[in-house]
LOTIPA-658217 format. One record per residue (C-alpha): residue in one letter; x, y, z. Coordinates in steps of 0.02 Angstrom, whole numbers, plus 50000, padded with zeros to 5 digits. Example, Ala and Ser with C-alpha at 12.3 -4.5 7.8 and 13.67 -1.06 7.14 Angstrom:
A506154977550390S506844994750357
This chain:
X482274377947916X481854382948094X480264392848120X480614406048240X479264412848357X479564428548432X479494434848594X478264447048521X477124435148430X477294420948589X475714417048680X476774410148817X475194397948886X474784388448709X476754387548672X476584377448861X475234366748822X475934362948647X477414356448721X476964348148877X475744338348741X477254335848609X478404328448770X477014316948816X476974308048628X478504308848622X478874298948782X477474287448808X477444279348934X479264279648960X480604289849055X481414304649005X483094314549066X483694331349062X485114340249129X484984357049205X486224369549227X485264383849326X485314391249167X483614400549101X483574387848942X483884372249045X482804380049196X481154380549078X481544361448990X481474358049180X479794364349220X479094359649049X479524342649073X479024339949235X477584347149195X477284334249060X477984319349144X478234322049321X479284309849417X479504300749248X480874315649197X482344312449286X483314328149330X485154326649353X486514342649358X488084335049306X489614343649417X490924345849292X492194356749392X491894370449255X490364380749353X490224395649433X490624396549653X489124385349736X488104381349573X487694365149622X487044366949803X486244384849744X485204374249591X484754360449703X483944367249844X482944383049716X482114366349620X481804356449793X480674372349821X479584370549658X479624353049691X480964343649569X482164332649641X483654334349551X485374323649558X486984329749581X488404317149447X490124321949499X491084320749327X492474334549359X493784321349308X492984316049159X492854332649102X494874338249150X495554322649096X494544325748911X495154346448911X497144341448964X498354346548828X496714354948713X497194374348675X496094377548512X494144383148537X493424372848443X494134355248479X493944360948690X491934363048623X492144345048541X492924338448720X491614344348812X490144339748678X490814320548665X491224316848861X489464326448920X488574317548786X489214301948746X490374297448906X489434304849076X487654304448999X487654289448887X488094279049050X486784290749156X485374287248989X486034266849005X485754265749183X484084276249202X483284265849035X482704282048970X482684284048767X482374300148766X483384316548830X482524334048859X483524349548822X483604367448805X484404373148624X483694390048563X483514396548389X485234406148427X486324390648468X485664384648286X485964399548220X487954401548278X488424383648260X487874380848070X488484399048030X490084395648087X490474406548203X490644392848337X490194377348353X488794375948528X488884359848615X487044357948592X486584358348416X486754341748327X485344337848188X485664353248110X487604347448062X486904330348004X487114321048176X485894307848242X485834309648416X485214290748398X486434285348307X487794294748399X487554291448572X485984278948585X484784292248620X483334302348538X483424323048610X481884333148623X482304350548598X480534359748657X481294378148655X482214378048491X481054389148391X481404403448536X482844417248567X483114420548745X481764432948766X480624421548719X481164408048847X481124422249001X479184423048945X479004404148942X480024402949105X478964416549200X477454408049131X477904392149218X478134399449372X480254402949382X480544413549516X481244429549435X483144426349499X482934410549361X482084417049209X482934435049201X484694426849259X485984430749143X486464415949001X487934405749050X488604398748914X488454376348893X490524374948903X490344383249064X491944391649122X492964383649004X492164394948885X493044410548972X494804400248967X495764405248804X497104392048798X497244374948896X495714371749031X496524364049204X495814365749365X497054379549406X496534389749286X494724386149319X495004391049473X495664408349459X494254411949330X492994404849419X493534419549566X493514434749445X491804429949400X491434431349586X491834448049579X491154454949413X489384444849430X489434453849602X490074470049555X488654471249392X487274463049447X486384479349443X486774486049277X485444481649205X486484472549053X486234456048962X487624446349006X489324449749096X490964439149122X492774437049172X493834429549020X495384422049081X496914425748928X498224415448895X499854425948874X500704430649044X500884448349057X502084459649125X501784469349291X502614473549457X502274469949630X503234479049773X504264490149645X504844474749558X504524464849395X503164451649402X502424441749270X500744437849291X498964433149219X497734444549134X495634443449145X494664451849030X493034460549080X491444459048959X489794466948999X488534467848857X486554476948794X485784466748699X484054456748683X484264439448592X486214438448599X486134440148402X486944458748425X487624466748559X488584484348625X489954484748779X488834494048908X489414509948944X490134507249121X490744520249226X492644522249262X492174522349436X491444502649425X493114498549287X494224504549430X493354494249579X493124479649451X495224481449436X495554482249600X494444469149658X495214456749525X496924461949576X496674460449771X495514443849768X496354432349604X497954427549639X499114430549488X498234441849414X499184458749347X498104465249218X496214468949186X495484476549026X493914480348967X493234474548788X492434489448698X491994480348515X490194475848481X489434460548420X489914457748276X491264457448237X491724452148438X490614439648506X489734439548691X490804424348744X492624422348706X492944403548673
């Protein structure tokens, strides 16, 4: 059993010196590694372990042709300002080749979970002769995957898998006793410029978990524009989390007075605090409408754009 500590009760500057001490034992005089996303979770593992470590954490951002527009340029030049050199692993075929043919959640979560952990950084732990990996799994992650509801690529001990055993490798897992709004106060605390620690989550799976049905670069792509547009179009709601969800069925519609099947994206913008619960935000019909027509005019293919208006539970924030 996980002992949470809430954002309320969190004394953001011992929970930093706790864990920059608990990183040190645990390392040694070793190496550690850690991926980071850009994310808030894997943005704080970051800082923590540098702080801890410093040039002994190696920081890589593994490309897997599932992020959003830019991610990978945008993450490395915000960390070459708070000085941490991080290195760019192009695995997008890797990733693609392990996703071809996969349609149901859960074994797409598997696909990614085996060729991130075991494939791309098994070789990347191998070469760098680090034992130990740093990463950023929150209390929620825990909390999904051994409920059920779906499985998070992070979360491992709690479903009776050694890392060790598994892929060669002990994890660290400083932030797991944390929801989100715990980790913004850890992240601020470690000096994250605010675009980091109150950017919206984005979920492990990247894009391909806002592709119901088979991830290919195709549909990656066309996802990957409607996010463009609704991260743009949202930004200042003031809301948790928003997305594009990319559907499977082709739809009917009409372009130029005739028939024309085409592709449908579903908009999700969400209130909430730790993701545990959340409501649709109440969005105007005035942003729906420019959201549609945006979609429409910039995503090729697409006919159709709804808006999902059930709360969490029984929906949840991310689709796949």
């Amino acid at each position: 059993m996980i002992q949470e500590i809430t954002a309320k009760s969190l004394n953001p500057d011992r929970f930093i010196e706790e864990r920059v001490k608990e990183i040190k034992n645990a390392v040694g005089d070793g190496i550690a590694i850690n991926a980071l996303s850009g994310g808030v979770d894997s943005s704080t593992v970051t800082m923590l372990g540098h702080r801890a470590l410093g040039s002994r954490l190696k920081t890589v951002f593994i490309e897997n042709g599932l992020m959003r527009e830019g991610e990978p340029e945008q993450v490395v030049a915000l960390f070459k300002k708070l000085g941490v050199t991080v290195e760019v692993v192009d695995a997008k075929k890797a990733f693609f080749a392990a996703l071809k043919g996969i349609h149901d959640p859960e074994e797409k979560r598997e696909a990614i979970t085996q060729t991130f952990y075991k494939n791309v950084f098994g070789r990347i732990v191998k070469e760098s002769k680090s034992k130990v990996l740093l990463q950023g799994t929150i209390l929620t992650d825990v909390d999904e995957t051994v409920a059920g509801i779906k499985r998070q690529h992070n979360v491992f001990e709690q479903l009776g898998i050694d890392p060790q055993e598994a892929f060669g490798y002990k994890i660290l897992e400083p932030l797991i006793q944390l929801r989100k709004d715990g980790v913004r106060k850890v992240g601020k605390a470690l000096g994250l410029p605010t675009e980091v620690f109150e950017r919206i989550p984005f979920p492990g799976p990247a894009l391909a978990a806002r592709v119901i049905g088979e991830v290919t670069p195709e549909r990656i792509e066309t996802v990957r524009r409607a996010t463009e547009v609704v991260e743009r179009l949202l930004k200042h709601t003031g809301a948790f989390q928003y997305m594009a969800i990319l559907h499977e069925d082709r739809v009917t519609g009409m372009r130029e007075g005739k028939r024309d099947f085409g592709q449908q994206i579903e908009v999700r913008c969400w209130d909430s605090v730790d993701a545990r619960t959340a409501t649709p935000t109440e969005l105007s019909f005035d942003i729906l409408g420019k959201l549609a027509r945006e979609i429409i005019a910039k995503v090729p293919g697409i006919v159709s754009v709804t808006y999902n208006i059930a709360p969490k539970p029984p929906s949840t924030i991310e689709a796949v």
